[in-house]
C-alpha positions as CSV (number, residue, x, y, z in Angstrom):
1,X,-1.6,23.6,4.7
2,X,-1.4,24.5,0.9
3,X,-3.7,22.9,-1.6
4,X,-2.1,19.5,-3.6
5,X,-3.4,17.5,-6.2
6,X,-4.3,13.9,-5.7
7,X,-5.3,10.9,-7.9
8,X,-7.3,8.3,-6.4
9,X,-6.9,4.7,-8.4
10,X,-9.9,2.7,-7.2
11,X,-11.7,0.1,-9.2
12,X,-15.0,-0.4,-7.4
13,X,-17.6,2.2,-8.5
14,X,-19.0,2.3,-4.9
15,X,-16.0,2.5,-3.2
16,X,-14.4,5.2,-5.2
17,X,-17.3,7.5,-4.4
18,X,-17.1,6.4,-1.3
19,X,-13.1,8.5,-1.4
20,X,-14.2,11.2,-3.1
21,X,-16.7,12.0,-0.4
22,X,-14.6,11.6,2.7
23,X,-11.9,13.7,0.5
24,X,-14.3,16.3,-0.7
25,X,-16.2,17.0,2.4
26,X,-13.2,16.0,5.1
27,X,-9.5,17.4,3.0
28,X,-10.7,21.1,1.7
29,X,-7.1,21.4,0.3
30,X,-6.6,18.3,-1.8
31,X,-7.8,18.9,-5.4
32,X,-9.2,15.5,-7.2
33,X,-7.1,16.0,-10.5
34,X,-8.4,12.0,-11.5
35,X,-9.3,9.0,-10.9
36,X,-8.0,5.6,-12.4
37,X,-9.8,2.1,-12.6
38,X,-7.0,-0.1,-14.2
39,X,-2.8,0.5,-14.0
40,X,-3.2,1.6,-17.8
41,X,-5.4,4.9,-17.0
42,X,-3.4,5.5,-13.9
43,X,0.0,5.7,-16.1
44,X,-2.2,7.8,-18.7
45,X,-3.0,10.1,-16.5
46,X,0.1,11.1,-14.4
47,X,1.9,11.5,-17.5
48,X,-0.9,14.2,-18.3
49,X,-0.5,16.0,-14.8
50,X,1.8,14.9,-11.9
51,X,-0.1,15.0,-8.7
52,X,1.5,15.1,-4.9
53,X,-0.3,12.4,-3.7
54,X,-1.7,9.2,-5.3
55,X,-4.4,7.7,-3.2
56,X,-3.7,3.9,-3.9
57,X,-6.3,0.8,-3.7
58,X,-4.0,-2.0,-4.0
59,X,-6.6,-4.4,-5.6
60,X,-7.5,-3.5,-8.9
61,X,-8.9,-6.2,-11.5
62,X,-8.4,-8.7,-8.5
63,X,-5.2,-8.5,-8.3
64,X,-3.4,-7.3,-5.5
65,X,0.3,-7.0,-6.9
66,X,-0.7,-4.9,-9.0
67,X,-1.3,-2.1,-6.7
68,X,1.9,-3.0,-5.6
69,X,3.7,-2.8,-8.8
70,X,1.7,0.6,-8.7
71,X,3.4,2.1,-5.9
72,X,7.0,0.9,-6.9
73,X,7.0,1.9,-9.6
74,X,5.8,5.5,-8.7
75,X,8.1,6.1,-6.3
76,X,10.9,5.1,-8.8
77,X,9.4,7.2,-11.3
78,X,8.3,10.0,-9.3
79,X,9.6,9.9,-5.9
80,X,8.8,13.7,-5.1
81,X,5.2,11.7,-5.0
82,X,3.4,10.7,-1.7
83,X,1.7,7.4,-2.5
84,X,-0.6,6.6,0.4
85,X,-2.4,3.0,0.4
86,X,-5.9,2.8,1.0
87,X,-6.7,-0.9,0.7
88,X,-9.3,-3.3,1.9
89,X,-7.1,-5.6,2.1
90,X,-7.3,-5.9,6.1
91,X,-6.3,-9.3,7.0
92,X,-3.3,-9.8,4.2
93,X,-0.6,-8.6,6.3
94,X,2.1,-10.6,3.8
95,X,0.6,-7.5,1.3
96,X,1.0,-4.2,4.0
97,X,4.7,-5.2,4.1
98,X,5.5,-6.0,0.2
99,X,3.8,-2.2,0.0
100,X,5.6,-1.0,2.4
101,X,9.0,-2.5,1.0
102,X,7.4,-1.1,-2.2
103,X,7.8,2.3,-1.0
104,X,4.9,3.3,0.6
105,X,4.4,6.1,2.7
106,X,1.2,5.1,4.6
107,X,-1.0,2.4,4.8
108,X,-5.2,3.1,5.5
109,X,-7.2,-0.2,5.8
110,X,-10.7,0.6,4.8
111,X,-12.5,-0.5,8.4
112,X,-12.4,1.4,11.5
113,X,-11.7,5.4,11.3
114,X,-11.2,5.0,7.6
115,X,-9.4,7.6,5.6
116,X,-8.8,11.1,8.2
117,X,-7.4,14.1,7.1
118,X,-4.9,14.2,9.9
119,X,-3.2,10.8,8.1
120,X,-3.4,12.9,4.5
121,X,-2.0,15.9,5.8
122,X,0.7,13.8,7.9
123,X,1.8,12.2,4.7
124,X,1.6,15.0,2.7
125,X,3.7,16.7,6.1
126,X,6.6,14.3,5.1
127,X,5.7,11.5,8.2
128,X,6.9,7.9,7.1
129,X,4.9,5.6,7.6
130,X,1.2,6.5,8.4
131,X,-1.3,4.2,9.4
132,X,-4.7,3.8,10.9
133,X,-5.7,2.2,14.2
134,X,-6.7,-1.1,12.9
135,X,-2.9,-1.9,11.3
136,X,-1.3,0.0,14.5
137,X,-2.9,-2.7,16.8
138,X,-1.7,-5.1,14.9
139,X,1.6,-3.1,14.9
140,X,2.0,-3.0,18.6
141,X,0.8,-6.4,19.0
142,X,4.0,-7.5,17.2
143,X,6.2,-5.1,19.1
144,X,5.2,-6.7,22.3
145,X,5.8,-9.9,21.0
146,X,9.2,-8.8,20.0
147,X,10.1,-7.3,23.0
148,X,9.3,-10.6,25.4
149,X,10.8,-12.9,23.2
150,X,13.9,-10.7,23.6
151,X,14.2,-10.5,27.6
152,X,13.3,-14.4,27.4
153,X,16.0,-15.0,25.4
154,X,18.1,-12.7,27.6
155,X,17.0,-14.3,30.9
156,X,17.1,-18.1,29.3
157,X,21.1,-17.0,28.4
158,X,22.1,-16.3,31.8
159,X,20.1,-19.0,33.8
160,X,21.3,-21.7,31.6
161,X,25.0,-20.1,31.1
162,X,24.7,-20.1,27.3
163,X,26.7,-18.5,24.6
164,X,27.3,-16.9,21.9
165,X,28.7,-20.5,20.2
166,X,26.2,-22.1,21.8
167,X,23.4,-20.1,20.1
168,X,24.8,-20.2,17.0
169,X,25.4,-24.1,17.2
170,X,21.8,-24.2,18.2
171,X,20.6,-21.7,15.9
172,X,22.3,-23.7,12.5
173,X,21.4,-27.0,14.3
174,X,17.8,-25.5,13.6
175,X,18.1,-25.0,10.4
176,X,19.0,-28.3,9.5
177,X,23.0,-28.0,9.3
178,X,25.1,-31.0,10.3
179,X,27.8,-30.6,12.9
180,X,30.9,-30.6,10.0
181,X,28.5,-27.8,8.1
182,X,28.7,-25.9,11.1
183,X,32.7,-26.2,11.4
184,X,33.0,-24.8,8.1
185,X,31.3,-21.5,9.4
186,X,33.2,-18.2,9.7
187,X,34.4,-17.8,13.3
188,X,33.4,-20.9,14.5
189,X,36.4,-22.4,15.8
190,X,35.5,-25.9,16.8
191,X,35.7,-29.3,15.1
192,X,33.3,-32.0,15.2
193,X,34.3,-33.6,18.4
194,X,34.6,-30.3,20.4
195,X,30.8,-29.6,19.1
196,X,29.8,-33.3,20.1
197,X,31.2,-32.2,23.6
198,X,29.4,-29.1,23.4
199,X,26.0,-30.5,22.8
200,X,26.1,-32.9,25.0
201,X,26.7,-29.5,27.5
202,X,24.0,-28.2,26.4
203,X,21.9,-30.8,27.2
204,X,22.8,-31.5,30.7
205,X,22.3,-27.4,31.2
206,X,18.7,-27.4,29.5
207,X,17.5,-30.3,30.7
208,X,18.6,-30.4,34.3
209,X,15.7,-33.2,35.8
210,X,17.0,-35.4,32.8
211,X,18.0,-38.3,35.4
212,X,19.5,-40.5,32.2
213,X,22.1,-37.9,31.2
214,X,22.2,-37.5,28.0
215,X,20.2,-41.1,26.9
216,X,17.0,-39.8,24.5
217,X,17.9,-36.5,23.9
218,X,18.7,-35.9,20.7
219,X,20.0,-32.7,18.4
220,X,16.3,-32.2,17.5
221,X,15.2,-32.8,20.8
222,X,17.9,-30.7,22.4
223,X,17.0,-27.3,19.3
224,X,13.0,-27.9,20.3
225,X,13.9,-27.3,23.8
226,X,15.9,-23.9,22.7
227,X,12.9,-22.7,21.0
228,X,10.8,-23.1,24.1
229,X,13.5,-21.1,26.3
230,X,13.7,-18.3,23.8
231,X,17.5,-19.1,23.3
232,X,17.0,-19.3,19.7
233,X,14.0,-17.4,18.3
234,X,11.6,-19.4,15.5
235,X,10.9,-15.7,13.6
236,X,14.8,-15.4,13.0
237,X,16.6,-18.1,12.4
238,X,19.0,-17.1,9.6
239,X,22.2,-18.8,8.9
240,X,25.7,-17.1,9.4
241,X,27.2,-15.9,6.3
242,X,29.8,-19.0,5.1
């Protein structure tokens, strides 16, 4: 691996020696060209000298955004540049993804194995998306999620005969549309009536011990009971283009 020049941006005295040690002792090829406490010296300085990689903390001056703002606006900017995240930030998941959508091309939470050279060198390799084992876990942990809500949904399809009408029906019933809003949806080729008729379907197929027929089951009722099957999926309920 050739040698490449780094900038660290880290706003914690303790902390940023804290880097410099693990990058001086564990990374022989990266070259420390700077360091930056606040956005302002960070912008002063890669104007001065354009590094390959920008070791980002996303919280600087107790802000987390701007870190963020950082890394956008570095990869706009620069985007021959690696920026890799080293953050402390370990339980603000809603900030890993805005970086991520930001343009990052790793993520290090500060806990755990910390900061390796193997994730350095795989970033500075080219790999997308490098993290360490605590965000993996967390990673698969959703991909496992994903994946059973998916063959529930596909068994909960076939044993209750339902389709792709009825899951949309179901889906914009969820989201608070009324049965004429739904008409007026591209591709959906039922009136009010027919989607009366199709509900009360529905019902008798998802609730089979119901002894009343359709008596007390209501749309809201009827949608709770499709979240619980997996028909229609809480994480992904987005409305059909109009």
């Amino acid at each position: 691996m050739q040698n490449f020049k780094v900038i660290i941006v880290e706003d914690v005295p303790l902390e940023l020696k804290g880097t410099l040690r693990i990058v001086e002792s564990d990374i022989p090829e990266a070259q420390v060209i700077g360091t930056a406490d606040s956005e302002a010296a960070y912008w002063k300085l890669i104007k001065q000298q354009q590094p390959d990689l920008v070791l980002l903390d996303l919280g600087l001056g107790g802000f987390t955004t701007i870190g963020v703002e950082i890394c956008r606006q570095t990869k706009e900017t620069y985007p021959e540049v690696r920026v890799l995240i080293f953050t402390g930030e370990i339980y603000n998941e809603k900030l890993w993804v805005d970086a991520l959508d930001a343009g990052a091309d790793g993520i290090i939470l500060k806990t755990g194995e910390l900061l390796t050279r193997h994730d350095v060198i795989s970033v500075m390799d080219g790999k997308q998306l490098v993290f360490n084992e605590p965000i993996l876990q967390k990673i698969v942990e959703q991909f496992k999620r994903s994946v059973s809500g998916q063959l529930a949904k596909q068994e909960a399809v076939v044993n209750y005969e339902v389709d792709e009408y009825d899951e949309r029906f179901l889906r914009h019933l969820a989201l608070g549309y009324t049965k004429e809003q739904i008409t007026q949806l591209r591709g959906m080729p039922f009136g009010v009536k027919s989607l009366e008729k199709r509900q009360n379907e529905l019902v008798q197929k998802l609730f089979p011990d119901n002894r009343r027929g359709n008596m007390g089951v209501n749309a809201t009722r009827l949608v709770v009971r499709a979240l619980q099957l997996g028909i229609i999926d809480l994480n992904n309920l987005e409305p059909d283009e109009d």
